[in-house]
N, C-alpha and C positions, 0 to 999 in steps of 0.2 A: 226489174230486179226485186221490186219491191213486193209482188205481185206472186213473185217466184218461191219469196223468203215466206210470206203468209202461206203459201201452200204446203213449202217443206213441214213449216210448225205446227197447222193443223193437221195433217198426216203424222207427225208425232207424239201430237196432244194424248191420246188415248193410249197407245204403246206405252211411251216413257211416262206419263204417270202412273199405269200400271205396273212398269219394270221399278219405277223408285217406291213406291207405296209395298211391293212384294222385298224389297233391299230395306224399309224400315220395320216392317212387323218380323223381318228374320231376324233382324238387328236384338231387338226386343224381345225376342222369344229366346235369342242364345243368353241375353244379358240376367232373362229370370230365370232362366235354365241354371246358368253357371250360378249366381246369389243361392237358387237351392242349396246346390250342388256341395256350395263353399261353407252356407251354413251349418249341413248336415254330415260334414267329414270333417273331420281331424287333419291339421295342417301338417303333421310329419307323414302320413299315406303313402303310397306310392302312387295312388293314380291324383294324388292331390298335386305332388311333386311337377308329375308331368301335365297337369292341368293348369299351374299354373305358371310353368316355364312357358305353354303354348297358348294360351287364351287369346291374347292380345290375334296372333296371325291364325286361328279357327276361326274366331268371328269374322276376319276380313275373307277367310276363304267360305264359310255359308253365306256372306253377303253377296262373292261375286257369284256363287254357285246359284242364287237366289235373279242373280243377277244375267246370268247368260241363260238361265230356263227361261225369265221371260222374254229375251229376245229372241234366241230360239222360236216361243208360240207367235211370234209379229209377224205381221206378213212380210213377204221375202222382195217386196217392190218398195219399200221405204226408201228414203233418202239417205246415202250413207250407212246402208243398214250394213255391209260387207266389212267396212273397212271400220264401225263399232262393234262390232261382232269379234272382230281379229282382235283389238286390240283391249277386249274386254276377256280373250281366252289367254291374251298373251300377260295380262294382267295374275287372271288364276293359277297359271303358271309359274308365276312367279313367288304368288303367296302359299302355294303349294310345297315351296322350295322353301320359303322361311319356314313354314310350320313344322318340315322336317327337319330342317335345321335346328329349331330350339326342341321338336321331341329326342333327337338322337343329343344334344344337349344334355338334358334330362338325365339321359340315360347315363351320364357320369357320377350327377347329383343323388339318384335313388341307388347309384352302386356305392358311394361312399357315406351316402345317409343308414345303410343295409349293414355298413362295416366300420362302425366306430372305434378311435381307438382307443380299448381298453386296460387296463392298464395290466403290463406282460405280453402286451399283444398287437403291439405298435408296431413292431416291422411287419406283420403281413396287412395290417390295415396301409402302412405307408404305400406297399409293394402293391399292395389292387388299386388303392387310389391310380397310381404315376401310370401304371400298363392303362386304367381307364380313361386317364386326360388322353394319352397318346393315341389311344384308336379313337377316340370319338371325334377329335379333330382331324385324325385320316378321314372319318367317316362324314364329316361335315364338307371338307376339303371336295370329296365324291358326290357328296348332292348338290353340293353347288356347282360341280363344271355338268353335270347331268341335267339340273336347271337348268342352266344356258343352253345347253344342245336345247334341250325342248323347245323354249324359247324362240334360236333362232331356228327352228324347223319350223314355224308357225310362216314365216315369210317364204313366199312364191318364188323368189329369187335364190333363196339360201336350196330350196329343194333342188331347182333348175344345176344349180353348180355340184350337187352330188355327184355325181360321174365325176368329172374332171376331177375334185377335192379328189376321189378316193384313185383315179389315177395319179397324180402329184403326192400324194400320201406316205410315199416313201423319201422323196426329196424332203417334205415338210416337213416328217417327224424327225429325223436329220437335222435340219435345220431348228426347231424346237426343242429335240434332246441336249441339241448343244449350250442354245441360250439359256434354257432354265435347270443346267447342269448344277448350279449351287442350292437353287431352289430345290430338285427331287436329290439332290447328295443329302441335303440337312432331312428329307424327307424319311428318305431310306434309314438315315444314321437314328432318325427318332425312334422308327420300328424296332432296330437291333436296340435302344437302349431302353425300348418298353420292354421286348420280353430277355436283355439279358437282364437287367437291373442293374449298373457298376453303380445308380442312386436313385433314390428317391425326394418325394417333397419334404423340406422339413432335414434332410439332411446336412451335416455339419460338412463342408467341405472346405481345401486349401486347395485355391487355384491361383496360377499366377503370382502367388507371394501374397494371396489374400485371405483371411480368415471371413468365410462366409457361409451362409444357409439358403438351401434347394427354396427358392419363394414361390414359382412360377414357372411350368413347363409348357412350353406351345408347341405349334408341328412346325417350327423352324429353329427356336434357339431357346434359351433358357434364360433366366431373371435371377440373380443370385443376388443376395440382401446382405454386403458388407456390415461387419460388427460395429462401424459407423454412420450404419443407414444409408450409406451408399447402395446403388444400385447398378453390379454389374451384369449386361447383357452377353451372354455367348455363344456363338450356333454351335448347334448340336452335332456340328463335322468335328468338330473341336474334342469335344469328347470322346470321340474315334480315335482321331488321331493322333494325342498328346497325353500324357501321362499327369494326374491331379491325386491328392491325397483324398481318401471320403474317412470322416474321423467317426463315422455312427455307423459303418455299412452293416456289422454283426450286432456289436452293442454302439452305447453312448460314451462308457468307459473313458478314461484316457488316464495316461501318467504326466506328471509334470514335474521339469527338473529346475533347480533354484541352484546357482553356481556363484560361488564367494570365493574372493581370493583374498586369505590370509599373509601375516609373518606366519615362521618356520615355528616360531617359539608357542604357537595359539595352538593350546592343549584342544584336542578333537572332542573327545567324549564329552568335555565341557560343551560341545556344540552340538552334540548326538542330543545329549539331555536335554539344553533345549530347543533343540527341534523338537523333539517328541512331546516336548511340555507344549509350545504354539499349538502342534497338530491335534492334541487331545481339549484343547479351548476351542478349536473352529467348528464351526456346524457345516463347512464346506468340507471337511474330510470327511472322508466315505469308510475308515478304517481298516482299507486292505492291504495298504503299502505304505511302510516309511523307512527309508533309505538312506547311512549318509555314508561316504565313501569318498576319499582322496582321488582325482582322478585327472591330476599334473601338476605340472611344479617346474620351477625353472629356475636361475641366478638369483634370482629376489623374493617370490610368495609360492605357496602354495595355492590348489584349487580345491576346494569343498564343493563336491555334489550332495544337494540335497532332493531326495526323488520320493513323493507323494502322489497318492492319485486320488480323484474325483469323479463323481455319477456323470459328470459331463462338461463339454469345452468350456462352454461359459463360467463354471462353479470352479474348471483347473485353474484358470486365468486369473478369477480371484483370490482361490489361494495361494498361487505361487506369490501375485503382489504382497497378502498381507503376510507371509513367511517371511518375503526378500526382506521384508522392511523390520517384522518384528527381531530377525538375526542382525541387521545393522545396527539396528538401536541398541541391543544386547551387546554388541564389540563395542559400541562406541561407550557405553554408558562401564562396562565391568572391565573390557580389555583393550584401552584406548591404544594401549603400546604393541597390539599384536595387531594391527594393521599395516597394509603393504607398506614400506617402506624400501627408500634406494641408499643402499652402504656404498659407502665409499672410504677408500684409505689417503688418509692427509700426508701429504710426502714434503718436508721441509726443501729448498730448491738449494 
């Protein structure tokens, strides 16, 4: 045994430390390489972008590259040289798969690096960003089940059952259509909603009874960042097939209504006047709209609409609260006696 193990080692003595000695001067040649490369370009570039999403998996693919030439040149009687060989291609194979994976990566990062948003010009930047998150994780999705076939084509056994797989082919895809029915449904719904757009990243949406923004889109569902930092997740079937508010789809705009209920006796224009007086002190009115208008009334109060708008949700929200409040203070402080009140007639028995 012992006898056996000295002879495997010495048969490998000269191979493998030429195959590792050829794996560290590749090592070393990509690592001066890239240091040039990095000090002599500018880090917003485009081939920097993609240089240096993929660095890390090119050098492990010139090491095994570096690495399967020399065993390739070995001679072909070595010990184990078959089943090193296999799984030092099954290896390249794989790093082959991550490098395209982080280039087509990439490829979202230099198309939204390419399209900034400027200002006036923010929905078609939001609108290339969302369509490029969504293909390129299609795209990612495809090199990786493409990596695996490769992968397992490298085994003797996965070729031998070709035949049969592709006569069963029809049972199985059947049977796989069924199971990952949710999976390629959120799949499909992604595509239809990269290129119809109903939103984008960064969009103001009401879903569910929640005031939240587009944070994060994937090729399954979506990340939506409630106004309390919550984080709601939703698949992307969902937005097929349910009806949600988008508050930025054209602009940011919004309008925002503030509703008091007065006594009958609370002179209106005295509350026209100051609304108008709040709205011309806030730096959150936008000064396109100010509105005020009766708009019910019943046995006991009336209702005062008060309708102001804002460059956007978050600035409407602030000003509806600091209006609600600066017209209560205002009743309470000038017209304590024109708030709601319940009449009633005193009937002696």
């Amino acid at each position: 045994m012992l006898e056996a193990f000295r002879a495997d080692f010495s048969a490998w003595l000269w191979p493998g430390g030429s195959a590792i000695f050829a794996v560290l001067v590749t090592y070393v040649i990509y690592r001066l390489a890239l240091a040039v490369f990095r000090h002599f370009s500018e880090s917003g570039t485009v081939l920097r972008l993609f240089l240096d999403a993929a660095a890390r998996a090119l050098g492990v693919v010139l090491c095994l590259l570096a690495l399967t030439g020399s065993l390739k040149a070995a001679p072909g009687d070595l010990p184990l040289i078959g089943a090193i060989q296999q799984v030092t291609t099954l290896l390249l194979i794989l790093a082959f798969t991550w490098a395209a994976v982080r280039l087509a990566s990439a490829i979202a990062d230099v198309i939204v690096a390419l399209n900034p948003v400027l200002e006036g010009q923010w929905k078609r930047a939001r609108k290339v960003e969302t369509q490029t998150r969504f293909l390129v994780r299609a795209l990612n999705i495809l090199i990786v089940i493409i990596g695996f076939g490769a992968a397992l084509m490298t085994f003797d056994s996965v070729q031998h059952m070709g035949a049969s797989v592709l006569a069963s082919a029809g049972v199985g895809g059947l049977i796989l259509g069924f199971a990952a029915r949710p999976v390629l449904s959120n799949l499909l719904a992604g595509m239809q909603i990269a290129f119809t757009q109903p939103f984008r990243i960064d969009d103001v949406l009401h879903v569910q009874g929640e005031w939240c923004w587009v944070e994060e889109v994937t090729s399954t569902y979506v990340v939506l960042r409630v106004w309390d930092l919550r984080r709601l997740v939703v698949p992307l079937q969902w937005f097929i097939e349910n009806p949600f508010q988008n508050w930025s789809r054209n602009n940011s705009d919004l309008l925002g209504a503030v509703f008091v209920w007065v006594d009958y006796t609370m002179p209106v224009e005295v509350l026209r006047e100051e609304f108008n007086r709040l709205l011309a002190n806030s730096e959150l009115w936008d000064g396109k709209l100010a509105t005020v208008q009766v708009t019910d009334s019943n046995d006991q109060a009336m209702q005062v609409r008060f309708l102001m708008s804002a460059a956007d949700s978050s600035r409407n929200w602030d000003l509806r609260c600091a209006i609600r409040e600066g017209l209560v203070t205002f009743i309470q402080q000038n017209y304590p006696a024109q708030l709601p009140r319940l009449r009633a007639r005193l009937v002696e028995p």
